[in-house]
N, C-alpha and C positions, 0 to 999 in steps of 0.2 A: 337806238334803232327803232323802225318803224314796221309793221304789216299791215296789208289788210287783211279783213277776218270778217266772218259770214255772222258770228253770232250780235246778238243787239242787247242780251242783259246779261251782268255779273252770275256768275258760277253761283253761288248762296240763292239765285231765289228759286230752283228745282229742287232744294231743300224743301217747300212749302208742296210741293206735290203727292208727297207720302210721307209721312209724317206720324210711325211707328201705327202704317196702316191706314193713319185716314188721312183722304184727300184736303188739304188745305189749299186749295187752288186759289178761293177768294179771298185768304188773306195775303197771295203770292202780288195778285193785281192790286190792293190795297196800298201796303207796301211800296211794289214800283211809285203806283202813283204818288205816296206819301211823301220818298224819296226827292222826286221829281219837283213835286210841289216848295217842298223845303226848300229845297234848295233853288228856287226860281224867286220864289217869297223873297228869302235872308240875302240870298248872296249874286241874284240877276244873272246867275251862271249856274250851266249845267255840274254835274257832279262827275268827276273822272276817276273812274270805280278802281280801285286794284283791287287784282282780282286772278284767282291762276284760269289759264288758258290752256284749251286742250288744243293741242297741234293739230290735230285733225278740222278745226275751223278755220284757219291760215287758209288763205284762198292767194298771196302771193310771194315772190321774193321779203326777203330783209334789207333795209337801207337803214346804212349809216347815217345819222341826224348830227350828230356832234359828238367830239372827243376831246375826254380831260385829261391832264395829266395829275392825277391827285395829289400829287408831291409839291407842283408847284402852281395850283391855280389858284386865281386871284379870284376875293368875290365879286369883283366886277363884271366876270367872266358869265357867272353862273345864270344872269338874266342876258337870253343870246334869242336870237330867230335866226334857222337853215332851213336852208329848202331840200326838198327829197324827190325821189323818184321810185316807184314802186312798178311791179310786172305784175299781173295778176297771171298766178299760174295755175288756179282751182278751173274747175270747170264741174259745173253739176250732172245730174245723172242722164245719160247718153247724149254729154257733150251740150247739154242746156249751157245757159250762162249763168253764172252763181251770185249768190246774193253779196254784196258790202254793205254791210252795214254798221260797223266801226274799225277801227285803227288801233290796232295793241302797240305799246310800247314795252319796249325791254331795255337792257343794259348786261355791258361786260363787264367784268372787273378785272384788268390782267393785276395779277398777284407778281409772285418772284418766280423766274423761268416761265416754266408753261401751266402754274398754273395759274386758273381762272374760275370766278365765280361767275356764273352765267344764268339772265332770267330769260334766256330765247325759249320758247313752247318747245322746242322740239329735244330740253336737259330734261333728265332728273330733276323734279321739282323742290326748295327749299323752301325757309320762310320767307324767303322774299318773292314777290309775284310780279305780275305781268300790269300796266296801266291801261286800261279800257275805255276808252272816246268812242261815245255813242254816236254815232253819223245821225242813225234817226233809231227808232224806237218801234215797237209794233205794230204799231198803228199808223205807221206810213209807208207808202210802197216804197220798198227796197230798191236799192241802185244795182240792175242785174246789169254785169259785164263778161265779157269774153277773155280767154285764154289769150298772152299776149296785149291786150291791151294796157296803156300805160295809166297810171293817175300820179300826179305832178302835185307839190303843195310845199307847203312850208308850217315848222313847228316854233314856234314863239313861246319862253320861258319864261315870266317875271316874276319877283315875288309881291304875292297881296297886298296893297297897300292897306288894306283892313286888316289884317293877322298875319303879322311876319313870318307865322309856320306856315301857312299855305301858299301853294304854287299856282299862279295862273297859268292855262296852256290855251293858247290858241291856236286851232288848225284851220290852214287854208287846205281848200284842194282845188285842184285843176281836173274834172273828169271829162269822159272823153262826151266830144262835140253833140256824140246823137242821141247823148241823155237829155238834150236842150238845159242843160244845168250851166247858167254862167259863171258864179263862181261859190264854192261853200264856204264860209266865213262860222265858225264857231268857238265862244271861250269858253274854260273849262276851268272849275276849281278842284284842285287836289289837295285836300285836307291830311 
């Protein structure tokens, strides 16, 4: 599953804010940038943070990306691209248009009956968390859209040809026409 979501950095670096009292703000930006750096250096791709997400960032609907049958999937199956369609249904304060500025990812697990293991923002949180694609980062202007408005894209799964444990992910999006944005194109490693 897919949303979009207003925030732009992983849950852990408002950790660096107070910090049993003192402000650690510069080594909050350190960090980012470290992060950022690393991973542009080593691996020519952004970093795809898991990370818990608070539901109150969700700015739209959930869509379906693809579904496994765990019982009988092949690993051929596991490196796929689907395309998606998301509603933005946030709207900022009195009716502004709200910030996107990444794409969480989740997952279901249906178990036996009804039940389910579920990382949507809006369960009980476990150890397992939400996937966070940075659209952009602080220090770009935000993609502000409206209520109802659609964004279109597709999510691309492969595995690293550098490190068999890591997932590449590429999102395409389609946003809407009067952002003058033709198409966003970005790959992601998830380690």
């Amino acid at each position: 599953f897919v949303q979009g979501c207003s925030r732009y950095e992983p849950e852990g670096y408002e950790y660096w804010n107070d910090v049993y009292g003192f402000d650690y703000t510069a080594l909050k930006e350190f960090e980012k940038k470290e992060r950022v750096l690393e991973s542009v250096n080593k691996n020519k791709h952004e970093i795809a943070y898991v990370t818990p997400v608070n539901h109150t960032s969700i700015i739209s609907d959930r869509a379906l990306v693809r579904e496994f049958n765990l019982m009988r999937v092949q690993i051929s199956e596991l490196d796929f691209k689907n395309n998606f369609s998301i509603v933005i249904t946030g709207s900022g304060k009195n009716g502004d248009p709200v910030e996107f500025n990444s794409v969480v990812i989740s997952f279901d697990c249906k178990m036996f009956g009804e039940l389910k293991l579920s990382t949507a923002t809006d369960v009980v949180n476990t150890h397992w968390h939400q996937t966070m694609l940075r659209v952009h980062d602080s220090n770009d202007e935000p993609f502000l859209l409206h209520p109802g408005e659609i964004v279109s894209g597709s999510l691309a799964y492969d595995k690293s040809k550098e490190n068999q444990r890591h997932i590449m992910i590429t999102l395409t999006l389609d946003l809407p026409e009067r952002l003058g944005v033709e198409k966003f194109v970005k790959t992601y490693e998830l380690c």
